[in-house]
Residue frames as a rotation matrix with the C-alpha (Angstrom) as fourth column:
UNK 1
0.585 0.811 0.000 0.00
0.811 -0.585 0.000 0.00
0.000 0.000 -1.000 0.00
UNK 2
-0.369 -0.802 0.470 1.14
0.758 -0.552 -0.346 3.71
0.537 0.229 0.812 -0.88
UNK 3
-0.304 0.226 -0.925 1.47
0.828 -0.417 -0.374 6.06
-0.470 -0.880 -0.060 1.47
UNK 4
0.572 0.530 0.626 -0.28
0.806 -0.506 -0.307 8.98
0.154 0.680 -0.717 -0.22
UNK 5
0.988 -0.131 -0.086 0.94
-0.080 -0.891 0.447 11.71
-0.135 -0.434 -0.891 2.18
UNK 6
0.475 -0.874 0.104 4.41
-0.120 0.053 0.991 10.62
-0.872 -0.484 -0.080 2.04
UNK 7
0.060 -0.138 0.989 4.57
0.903 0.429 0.005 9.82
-0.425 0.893 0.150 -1.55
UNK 8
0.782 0.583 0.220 2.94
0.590 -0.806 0.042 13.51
0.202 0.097 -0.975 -1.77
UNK 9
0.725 -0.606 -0.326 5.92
-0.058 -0.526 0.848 14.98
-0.686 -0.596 -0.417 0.48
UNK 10
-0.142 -0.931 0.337 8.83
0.439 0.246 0.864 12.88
-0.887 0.271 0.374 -1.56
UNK 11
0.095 0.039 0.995 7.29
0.961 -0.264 -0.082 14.27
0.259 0.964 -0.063 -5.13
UNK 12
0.995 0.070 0.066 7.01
0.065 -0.995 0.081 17.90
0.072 -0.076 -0.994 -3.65
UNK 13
0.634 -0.772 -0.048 10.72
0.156 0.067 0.985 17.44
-0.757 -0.633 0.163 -2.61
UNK 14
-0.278 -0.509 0.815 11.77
0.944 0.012 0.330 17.24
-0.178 0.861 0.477 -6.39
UNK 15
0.614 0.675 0.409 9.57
0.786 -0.569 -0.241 19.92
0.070 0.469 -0.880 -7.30
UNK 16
0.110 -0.903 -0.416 12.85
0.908 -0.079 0.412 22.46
-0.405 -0.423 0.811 -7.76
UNK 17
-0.682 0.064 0.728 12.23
0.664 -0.363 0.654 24.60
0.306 0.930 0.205 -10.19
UNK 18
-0.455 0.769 -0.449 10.43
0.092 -0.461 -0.883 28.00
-0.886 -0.443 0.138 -9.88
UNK 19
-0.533 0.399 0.746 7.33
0.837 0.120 0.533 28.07
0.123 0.909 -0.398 -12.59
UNK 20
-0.833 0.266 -0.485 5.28
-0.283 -0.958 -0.041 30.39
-0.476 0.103 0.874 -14.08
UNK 21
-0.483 0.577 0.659 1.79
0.838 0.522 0.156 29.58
-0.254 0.628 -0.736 -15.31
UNK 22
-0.838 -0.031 -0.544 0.19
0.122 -0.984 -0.131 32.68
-0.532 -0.176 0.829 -16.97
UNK 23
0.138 0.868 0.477 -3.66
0.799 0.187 -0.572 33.23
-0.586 0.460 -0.668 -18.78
UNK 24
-0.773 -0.377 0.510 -4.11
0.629 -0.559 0.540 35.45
0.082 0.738 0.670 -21.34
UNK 25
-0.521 0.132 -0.843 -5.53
0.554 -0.700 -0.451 38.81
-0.650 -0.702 0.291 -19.80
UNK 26
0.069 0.195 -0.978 -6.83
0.125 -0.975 -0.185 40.65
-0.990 -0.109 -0.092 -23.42
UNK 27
0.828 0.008 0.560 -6.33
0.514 0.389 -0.765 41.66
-0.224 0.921 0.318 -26.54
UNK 28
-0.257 -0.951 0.171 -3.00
0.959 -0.229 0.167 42.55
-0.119 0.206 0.971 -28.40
UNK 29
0.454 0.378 -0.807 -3.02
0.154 -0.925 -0.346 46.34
-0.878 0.033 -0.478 -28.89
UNK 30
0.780 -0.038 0.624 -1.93
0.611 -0.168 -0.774 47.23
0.134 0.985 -0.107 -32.71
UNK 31
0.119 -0.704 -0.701 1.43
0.625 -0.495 0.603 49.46
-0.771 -0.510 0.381 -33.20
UNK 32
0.728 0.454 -0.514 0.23
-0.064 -0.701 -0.710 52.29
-0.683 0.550 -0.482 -34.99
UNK 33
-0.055 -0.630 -0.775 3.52
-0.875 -0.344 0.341 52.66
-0.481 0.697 -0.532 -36.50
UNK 34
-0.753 -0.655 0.063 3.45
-0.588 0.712 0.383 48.85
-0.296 0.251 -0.922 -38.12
UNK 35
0.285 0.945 -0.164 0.16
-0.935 0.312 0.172 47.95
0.213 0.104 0.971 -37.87
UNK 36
-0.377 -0.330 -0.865 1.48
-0.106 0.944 -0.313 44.71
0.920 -0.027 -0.391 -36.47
UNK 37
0.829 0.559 -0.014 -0.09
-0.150 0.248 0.957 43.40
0.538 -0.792 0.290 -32.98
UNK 38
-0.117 -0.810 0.574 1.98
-0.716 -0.332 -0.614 43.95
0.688 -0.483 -0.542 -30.14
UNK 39
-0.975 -0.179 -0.134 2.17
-0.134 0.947 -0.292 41.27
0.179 -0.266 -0.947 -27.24
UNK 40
0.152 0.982 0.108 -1.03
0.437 -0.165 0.884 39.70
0.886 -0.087 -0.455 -26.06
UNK 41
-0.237 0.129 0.963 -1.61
-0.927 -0.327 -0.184 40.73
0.291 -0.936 0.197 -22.11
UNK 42
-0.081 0.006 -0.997 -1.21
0.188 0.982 -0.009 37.97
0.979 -0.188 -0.081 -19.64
UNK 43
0.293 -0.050 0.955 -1.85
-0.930 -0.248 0.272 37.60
0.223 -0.967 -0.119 -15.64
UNK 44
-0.708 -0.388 -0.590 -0.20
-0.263 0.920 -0.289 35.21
0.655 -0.050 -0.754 -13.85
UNK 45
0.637 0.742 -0.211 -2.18
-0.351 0.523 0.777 32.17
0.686 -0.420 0.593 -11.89
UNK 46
0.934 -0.355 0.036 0.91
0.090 0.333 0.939 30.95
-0.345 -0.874 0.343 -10.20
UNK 47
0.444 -0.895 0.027 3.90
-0.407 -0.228 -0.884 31.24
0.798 0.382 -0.466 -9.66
UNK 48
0.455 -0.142 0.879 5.79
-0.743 0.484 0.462 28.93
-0.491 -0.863 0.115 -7.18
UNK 49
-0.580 -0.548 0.603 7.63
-0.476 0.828 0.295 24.78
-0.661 -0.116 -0.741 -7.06
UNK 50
0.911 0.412 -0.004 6.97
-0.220 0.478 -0.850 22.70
-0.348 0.776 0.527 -10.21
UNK 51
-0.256 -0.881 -0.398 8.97
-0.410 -0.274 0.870 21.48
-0.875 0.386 -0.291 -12.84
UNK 52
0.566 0.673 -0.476 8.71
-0.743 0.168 -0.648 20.51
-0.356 0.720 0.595 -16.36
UNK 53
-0.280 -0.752 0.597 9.79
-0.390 0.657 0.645 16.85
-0.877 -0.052 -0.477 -17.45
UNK 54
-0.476 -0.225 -0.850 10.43
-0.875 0.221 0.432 15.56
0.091 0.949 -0.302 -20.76
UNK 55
0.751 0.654 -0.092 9.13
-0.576 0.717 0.393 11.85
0.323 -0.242 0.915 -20.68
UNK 56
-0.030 -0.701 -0.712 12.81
0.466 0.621 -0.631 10.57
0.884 -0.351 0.308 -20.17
UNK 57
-0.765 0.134 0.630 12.24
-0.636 -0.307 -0.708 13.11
0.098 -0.942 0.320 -16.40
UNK 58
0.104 0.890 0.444 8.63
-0.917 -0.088 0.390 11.41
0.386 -0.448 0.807 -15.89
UNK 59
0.356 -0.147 -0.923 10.62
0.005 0.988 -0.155 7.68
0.935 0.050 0.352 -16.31
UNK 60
-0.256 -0.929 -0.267 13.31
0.363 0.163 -0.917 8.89
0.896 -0.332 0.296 -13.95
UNK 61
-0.794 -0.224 0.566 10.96
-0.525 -0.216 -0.823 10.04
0.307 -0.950 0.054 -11.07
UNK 62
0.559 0.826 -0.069 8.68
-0.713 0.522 0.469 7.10
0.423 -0.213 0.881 -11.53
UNK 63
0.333 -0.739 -0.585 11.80
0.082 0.641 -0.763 5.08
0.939 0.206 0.275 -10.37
UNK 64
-0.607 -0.764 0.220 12.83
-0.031 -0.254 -0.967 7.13
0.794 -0.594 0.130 -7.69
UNK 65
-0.142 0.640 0.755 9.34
-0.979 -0.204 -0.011 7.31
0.147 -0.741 0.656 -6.14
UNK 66
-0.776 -0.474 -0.417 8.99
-0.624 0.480 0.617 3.60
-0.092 0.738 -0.668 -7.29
UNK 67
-0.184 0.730 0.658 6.09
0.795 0.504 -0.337 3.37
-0.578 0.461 -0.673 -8.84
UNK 68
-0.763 -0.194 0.617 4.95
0.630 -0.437 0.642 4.82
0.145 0.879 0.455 -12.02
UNK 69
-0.258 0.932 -0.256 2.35
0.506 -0.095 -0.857 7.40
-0.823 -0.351 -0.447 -11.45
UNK 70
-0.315 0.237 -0.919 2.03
-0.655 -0.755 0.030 8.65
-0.687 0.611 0.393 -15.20
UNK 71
0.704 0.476 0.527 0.73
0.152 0.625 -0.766 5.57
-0.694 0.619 0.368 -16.80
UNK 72
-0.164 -0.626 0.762 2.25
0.770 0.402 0.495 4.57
-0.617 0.668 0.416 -20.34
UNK 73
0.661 0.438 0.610 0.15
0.730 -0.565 -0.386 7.73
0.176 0.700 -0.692 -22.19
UNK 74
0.054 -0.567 -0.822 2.95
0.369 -0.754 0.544 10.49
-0.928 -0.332 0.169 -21.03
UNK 75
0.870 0.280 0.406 3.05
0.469 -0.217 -0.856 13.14
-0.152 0.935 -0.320 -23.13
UNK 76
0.284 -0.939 0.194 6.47
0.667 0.048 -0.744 14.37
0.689 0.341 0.640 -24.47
UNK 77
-0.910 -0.266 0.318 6.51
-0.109 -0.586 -0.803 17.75
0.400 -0.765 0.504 -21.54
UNK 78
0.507 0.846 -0.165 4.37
0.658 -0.257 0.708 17.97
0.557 -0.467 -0.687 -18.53
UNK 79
-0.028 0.248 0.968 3.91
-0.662 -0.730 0.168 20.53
0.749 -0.636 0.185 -15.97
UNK 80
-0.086 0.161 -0.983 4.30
0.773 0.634 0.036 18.88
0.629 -0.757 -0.179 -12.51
UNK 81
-0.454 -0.320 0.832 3.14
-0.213 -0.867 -0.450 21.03
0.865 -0.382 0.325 -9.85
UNK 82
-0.960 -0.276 0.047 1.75
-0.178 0.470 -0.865 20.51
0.217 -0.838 -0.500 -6.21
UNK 83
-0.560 0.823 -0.094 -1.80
0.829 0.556 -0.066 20.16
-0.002 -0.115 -0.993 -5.26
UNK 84
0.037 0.443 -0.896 -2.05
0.694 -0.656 -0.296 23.24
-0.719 -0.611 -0.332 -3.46
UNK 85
-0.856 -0.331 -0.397 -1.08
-0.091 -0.659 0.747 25.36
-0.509 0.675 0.534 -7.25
UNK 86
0.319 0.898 -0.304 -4.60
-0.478 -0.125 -0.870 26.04
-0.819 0.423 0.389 -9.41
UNK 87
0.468 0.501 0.728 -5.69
0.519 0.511 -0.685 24.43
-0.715 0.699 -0.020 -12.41
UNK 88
-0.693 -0.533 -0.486 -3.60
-0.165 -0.538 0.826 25.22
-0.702 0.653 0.285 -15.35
UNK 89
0.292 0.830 0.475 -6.08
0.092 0.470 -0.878 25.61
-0.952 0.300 0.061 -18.33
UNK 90
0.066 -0.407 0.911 -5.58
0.997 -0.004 -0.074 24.74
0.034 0.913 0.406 -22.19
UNK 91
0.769 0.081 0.634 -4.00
0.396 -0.839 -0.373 27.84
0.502 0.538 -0.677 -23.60
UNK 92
0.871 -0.491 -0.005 -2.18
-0.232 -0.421 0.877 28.93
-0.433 -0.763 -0.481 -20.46
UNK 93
0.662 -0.647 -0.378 1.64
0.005 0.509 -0.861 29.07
0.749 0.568 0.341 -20.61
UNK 94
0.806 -0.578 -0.126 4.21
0.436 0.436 0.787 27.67
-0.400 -0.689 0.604 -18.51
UNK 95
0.531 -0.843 0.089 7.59
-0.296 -0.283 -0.912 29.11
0.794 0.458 -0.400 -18.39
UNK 96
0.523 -0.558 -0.645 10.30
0.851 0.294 0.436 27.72
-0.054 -0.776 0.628 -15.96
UNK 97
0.897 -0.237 0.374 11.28
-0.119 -0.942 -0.313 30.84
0.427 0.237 -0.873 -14.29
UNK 98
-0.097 -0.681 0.726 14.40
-0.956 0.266 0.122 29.51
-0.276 -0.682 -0.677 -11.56
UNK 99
0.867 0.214 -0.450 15.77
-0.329 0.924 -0.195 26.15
0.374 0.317 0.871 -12.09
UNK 100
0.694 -0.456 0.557 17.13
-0.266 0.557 0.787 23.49
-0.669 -0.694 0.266 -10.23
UNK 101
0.098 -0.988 0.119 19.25
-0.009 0.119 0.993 22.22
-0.995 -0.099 0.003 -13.23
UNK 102
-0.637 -0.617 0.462 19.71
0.638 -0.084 0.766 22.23
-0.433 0.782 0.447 -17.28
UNK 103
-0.862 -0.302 0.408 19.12
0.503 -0.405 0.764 24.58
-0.066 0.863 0.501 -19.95
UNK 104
-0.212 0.974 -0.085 14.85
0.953 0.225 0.202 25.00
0.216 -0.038 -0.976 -19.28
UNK 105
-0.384 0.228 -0.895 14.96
0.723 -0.528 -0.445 28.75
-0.574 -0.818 0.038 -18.42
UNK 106
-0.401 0.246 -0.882 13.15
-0.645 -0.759 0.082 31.43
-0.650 0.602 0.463 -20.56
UNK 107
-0.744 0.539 -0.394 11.02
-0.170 0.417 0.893 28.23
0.646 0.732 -0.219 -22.71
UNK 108
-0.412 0.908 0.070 7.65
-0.787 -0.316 -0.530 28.58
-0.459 -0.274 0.845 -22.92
UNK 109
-0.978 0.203 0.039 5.16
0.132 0.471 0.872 25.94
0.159 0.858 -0.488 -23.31
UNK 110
-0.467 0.863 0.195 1.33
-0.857 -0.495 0.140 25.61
0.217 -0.102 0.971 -23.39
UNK 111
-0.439 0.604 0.665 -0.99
-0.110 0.699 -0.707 23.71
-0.892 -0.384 -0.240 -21.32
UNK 112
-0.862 0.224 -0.455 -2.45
-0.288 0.522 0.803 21.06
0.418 0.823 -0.386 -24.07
UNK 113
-0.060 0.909 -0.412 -5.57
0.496 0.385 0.778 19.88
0.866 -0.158 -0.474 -21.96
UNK 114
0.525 0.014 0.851 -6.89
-0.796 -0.346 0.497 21.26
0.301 -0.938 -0.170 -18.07
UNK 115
-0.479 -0.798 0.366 -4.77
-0.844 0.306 -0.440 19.96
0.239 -0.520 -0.820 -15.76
UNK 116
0.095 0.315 -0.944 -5.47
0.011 0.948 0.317 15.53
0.995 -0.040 0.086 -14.38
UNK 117
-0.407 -0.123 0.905 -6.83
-0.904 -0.091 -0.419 15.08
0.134 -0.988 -0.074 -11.87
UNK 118
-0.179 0.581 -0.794 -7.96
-0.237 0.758 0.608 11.99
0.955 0.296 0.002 -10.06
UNK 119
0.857 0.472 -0.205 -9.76
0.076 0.276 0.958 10.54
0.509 -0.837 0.201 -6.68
UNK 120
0.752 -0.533 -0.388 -6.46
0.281 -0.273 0.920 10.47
-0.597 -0.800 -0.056 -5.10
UNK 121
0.662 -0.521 0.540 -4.00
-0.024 -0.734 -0.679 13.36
0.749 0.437 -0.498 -6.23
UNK 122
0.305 -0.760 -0.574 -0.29
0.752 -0.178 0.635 13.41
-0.584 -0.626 0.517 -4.96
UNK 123
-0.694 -0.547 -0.468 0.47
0.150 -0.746 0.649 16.14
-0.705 0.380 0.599 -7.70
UNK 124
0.632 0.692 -0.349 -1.19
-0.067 -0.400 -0.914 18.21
-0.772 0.601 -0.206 -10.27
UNK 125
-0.183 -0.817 0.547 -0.05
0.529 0.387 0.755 17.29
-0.829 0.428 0.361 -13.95
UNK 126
0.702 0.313 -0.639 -0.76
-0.311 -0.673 -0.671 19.23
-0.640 0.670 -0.375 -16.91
UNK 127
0.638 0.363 0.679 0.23
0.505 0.469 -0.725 18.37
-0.582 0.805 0.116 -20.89
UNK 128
0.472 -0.235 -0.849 2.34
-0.212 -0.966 0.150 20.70
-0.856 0.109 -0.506 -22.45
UNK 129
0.811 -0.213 0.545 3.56
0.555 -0.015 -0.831 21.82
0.185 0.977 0.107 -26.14
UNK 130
-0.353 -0.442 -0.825 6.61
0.184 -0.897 0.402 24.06
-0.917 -0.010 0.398 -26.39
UNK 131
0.835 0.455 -0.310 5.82
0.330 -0.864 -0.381 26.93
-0.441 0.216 -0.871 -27.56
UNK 132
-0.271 -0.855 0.442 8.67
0.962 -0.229 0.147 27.86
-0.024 0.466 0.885 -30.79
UNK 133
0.402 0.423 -0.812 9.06
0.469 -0.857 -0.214 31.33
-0.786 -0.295 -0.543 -30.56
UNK 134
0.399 -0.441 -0.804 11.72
-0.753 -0.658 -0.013 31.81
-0.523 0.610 -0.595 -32.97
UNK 135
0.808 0.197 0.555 12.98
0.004 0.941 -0.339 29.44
-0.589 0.276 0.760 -35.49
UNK 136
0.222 -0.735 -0.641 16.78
-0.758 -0.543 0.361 31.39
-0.613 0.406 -0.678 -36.49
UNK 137
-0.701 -0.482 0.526 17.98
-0.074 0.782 0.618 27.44
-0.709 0.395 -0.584 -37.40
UNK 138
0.077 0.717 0.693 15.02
0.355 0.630 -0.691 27.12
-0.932 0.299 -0.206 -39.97
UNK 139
0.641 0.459 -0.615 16.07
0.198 -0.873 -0.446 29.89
-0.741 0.164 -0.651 -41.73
């Protein structure tokens, strides 16, 4: 049998990283001079412990907790964040704003579905696309 609460504690313990989940607040305002739209407006929903794992992270802390708690359906990035962090909803974007270790700072991705939940919740997952902002190598 798994201890929930303790299972709950050891995943929050990883949770290293400082995220950023933000909604989109508006519309873009137009720059007269360009007539191009300018950013959109965003408010953040949280900000706080999370982190975002590839599926080769989601293997490597179904091991450490040992047992798998993402089933076989993992999508390529999730959003891991604690219980106590709100619902991330499609659209929303995730940026990792403080990290615990590689390269993950200043990419953005978007929440692909509302966040999974189920009857008994040691963490709040959420889906995620990255988000290509620029694309210099395509070019």
């Amino acid at each position: 049998m798994v201890d929930i609460a303790q299972a709950r504690n050891d995943l929050e313990a990883l949770l290293t990283d400082t995220v950023r989940i933000s909604r989109t607040a508006g519309q873009p305002v137009l720059d007269p001079a360009t007539g191009e739209p300018g950013e959109t407006p965003t408010s953040v929903v949280y900000e706080g412990a999370g982190a975002v794992l590839s599926s080769h992270g989601q293997i490597v802390v179904a091991q450490i907790l040992g047992f798998d708690w993402l089933s076989e359906g993992a999508a390529w990035y999730r959003l891991v964040t604690p219980t106590a962090a709100p619902v991330a909803m499609p659209g929303d974007l995730v940026e990792v704003i403080t990290e615990g270790a590689d390269g993950r700072t200043g990419r953005i991705w978007l929440a692909e579905d509302a966040t999974e939940a189920s009857t008994v919740e040691i963490c709040r997952t959420t889906r995620l696309t990255e988000r290509i902002t620029f694309a210099s190598s395509a070019i």
